[in-house]
SERO-4910 file (N, C-alpha, C, O; in steps of 0.05 Angstrom, whole numbers):
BEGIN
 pado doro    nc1    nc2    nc3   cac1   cac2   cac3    cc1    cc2    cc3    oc1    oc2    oc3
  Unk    A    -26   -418     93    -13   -408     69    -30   -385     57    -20   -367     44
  Unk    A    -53   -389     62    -75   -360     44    -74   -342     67    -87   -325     55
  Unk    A    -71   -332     87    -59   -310     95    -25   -293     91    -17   -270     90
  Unk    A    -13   -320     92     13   -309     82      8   -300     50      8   -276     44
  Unk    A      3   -317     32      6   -296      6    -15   -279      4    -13   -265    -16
  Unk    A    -44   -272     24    -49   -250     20    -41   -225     28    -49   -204     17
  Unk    A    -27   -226     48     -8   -213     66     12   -198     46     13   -174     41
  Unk    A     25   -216     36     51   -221     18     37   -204    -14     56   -193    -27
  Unk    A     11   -200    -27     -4   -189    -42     -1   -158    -41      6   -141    -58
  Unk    A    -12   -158     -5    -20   -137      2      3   -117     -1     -2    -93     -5
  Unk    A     30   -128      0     53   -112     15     63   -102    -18     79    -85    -27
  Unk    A     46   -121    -31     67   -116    -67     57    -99    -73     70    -83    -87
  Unk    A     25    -90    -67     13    -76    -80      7    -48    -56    -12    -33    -63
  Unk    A     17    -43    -39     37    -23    -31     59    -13    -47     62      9    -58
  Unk    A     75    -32    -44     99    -21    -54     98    -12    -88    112      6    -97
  Unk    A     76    -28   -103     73     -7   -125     56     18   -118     64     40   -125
  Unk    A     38     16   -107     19     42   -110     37     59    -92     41     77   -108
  Unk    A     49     64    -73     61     81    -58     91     86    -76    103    107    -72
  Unk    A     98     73    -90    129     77   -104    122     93   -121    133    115   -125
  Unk    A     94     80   -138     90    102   -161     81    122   -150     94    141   -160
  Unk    A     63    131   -132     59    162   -132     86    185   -118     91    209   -118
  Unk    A     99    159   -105    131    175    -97    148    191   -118    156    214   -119
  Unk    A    153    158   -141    165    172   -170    147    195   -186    156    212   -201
  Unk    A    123    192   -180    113    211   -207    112    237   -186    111    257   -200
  Unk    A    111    245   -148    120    266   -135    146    273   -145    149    296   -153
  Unk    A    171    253   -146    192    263   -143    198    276   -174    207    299   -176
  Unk    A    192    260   -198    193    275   -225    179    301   -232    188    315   -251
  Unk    A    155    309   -215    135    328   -217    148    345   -199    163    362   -208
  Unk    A    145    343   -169    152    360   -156    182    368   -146    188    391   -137
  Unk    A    195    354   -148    222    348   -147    235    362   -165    255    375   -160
  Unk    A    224    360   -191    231    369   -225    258    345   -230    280    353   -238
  Unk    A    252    316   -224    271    293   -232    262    292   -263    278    280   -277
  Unk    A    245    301   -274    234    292   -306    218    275   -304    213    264   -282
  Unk    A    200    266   -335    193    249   -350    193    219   -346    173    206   -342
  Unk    A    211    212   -347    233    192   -343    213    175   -313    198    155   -313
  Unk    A    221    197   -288    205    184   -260    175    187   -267    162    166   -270
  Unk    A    166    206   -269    137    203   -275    122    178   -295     99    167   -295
  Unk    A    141    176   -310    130    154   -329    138    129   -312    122    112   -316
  Unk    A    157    121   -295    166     91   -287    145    100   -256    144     82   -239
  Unk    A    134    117   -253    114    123   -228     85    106   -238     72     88   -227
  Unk    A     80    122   -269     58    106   -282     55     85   -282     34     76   -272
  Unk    A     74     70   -294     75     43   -299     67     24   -276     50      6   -276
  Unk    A     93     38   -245     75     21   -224     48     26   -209     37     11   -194
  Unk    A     42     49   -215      7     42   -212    -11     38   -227    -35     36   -220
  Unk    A     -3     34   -253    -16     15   -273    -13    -25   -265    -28    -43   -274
  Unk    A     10    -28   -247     11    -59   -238      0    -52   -216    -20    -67   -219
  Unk    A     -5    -41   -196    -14    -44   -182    -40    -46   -182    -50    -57   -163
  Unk    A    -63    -34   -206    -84    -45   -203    -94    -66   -208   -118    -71   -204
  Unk    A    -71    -88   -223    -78   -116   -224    -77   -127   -208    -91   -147   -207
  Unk    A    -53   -118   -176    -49   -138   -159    -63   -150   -141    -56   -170   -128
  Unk    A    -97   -131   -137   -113   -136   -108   -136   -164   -125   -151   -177   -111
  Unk    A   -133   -167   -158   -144   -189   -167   -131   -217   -158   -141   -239   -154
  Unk    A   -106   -209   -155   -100   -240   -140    -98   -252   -120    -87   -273   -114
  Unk    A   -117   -231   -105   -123   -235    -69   -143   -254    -79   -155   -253   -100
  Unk    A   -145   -283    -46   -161   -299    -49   -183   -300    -49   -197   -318    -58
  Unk    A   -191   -268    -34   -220   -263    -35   -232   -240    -60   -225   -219    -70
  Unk    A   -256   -260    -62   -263   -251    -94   -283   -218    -87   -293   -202   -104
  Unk    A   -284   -217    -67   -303   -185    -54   -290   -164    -59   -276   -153    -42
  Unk    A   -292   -154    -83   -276   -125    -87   -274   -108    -64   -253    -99    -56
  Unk    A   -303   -101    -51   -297    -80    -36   -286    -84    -15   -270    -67     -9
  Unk    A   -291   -109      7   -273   -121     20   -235   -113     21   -222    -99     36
  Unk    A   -227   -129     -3   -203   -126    -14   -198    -98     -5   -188    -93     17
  Unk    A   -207    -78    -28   -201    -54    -28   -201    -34     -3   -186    -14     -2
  Unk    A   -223    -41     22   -232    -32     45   -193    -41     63   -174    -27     72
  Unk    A   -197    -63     61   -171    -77     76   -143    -69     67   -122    -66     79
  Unk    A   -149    -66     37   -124    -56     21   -121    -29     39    -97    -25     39
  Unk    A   -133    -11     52   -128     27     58   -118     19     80   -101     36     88
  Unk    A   -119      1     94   -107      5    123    -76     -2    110    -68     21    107
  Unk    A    -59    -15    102    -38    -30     99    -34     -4     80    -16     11     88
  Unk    A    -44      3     59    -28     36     45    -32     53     73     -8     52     80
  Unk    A    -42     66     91    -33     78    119     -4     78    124     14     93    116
  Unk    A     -4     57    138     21     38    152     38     32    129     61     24    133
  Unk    A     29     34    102     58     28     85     69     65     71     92     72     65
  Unk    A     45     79     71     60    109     63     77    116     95     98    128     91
  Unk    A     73    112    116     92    117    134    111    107    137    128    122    144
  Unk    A    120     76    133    145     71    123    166     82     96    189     88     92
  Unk    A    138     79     82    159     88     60    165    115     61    181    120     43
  Unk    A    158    142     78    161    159     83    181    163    100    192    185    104
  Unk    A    192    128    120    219    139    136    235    128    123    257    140    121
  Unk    A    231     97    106    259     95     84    260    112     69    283    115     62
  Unk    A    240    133     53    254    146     29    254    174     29    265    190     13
  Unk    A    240    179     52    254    208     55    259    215     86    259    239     92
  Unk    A    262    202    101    271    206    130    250    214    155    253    221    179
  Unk    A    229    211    140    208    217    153    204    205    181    214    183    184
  Unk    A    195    213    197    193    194    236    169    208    247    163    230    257
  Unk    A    152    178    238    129    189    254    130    188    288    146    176    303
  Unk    A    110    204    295    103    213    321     94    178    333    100    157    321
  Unk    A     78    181    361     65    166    372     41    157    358     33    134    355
  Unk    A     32    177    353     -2    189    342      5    169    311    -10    150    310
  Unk    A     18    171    296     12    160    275     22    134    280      8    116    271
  Unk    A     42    127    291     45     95    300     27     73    308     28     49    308
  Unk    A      8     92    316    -29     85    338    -41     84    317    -55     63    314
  Unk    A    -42    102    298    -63    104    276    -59     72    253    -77     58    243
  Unk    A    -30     70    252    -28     52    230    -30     28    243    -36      8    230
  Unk    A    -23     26    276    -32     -3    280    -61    -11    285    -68    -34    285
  Unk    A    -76      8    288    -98      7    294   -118     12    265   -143     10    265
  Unk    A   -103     18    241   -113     15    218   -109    -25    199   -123    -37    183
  Unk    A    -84    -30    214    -71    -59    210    -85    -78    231    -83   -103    234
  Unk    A   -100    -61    245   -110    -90    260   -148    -93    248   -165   -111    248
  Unk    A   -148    -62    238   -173    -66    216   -162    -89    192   -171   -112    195
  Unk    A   -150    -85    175   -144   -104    151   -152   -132    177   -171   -147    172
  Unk    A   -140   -133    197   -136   -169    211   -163   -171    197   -170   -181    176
  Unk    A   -176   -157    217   -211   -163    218   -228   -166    198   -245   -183    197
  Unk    A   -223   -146    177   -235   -146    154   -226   -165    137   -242   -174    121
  Unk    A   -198   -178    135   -188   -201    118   -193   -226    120   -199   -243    103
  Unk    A   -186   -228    161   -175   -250    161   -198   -262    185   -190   -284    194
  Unk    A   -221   -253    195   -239   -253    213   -248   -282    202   -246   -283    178
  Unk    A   -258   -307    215   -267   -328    209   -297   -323    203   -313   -315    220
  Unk    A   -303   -328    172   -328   -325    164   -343   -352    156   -333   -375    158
  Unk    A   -365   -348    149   -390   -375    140   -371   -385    119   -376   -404    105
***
């Protein structure tokens, strides 16, 4: 169960930090307004609470493991929300950044 909800952590706090810098792109560069930029804020303001409720208390850990899974989650969210299709090359990159998080998370320690 402590890999599934850290797993399950990991993916929430993607989906804020990658939503918010999408909304506060799309209000800024887009010219959507105020409005996106501010509901952009908000979710990377939750998102920096979410890597406190990972089981492991090692910030840097967390945070080291947290970059591979933002990789592999800006490329999805780059083909759900704007049509984006990565190559081979970045398919390689993000699984091979996701099998860093395995190691660095989930590697059997003392």
């Amino acid at each position: 169960m402590g890999i599934a909800r850290s797993a399950a952590l990991f993916v929430l706090a993607a989906v804020l930090e990658i939503g918010g810098a999408w909304l506060v792109w799309q209000g800024f560069r887009e010219s959507r307004g105020w409005m996106w930029i501010g509901a952009g804020v908000l979710a990377l303001g939750a998102y920096g609470f979410v890597a406190t409720f990972q089981p492991d208390g090692e910030f840097g850990r967390v945070l080291a493991a947290y970059g591979g899974v933002f990789v592999a989650g800006s490329l999805a969210w780059g083909m759900a929300a704007d049509g984006y299709r990565p190559d081979r090359w970045d398919v390689a990159g993000a699984l091979v950044c996701l099998l860093g998080v395995a190691l660095i998370m989930y590697a059997p320690r003392r």
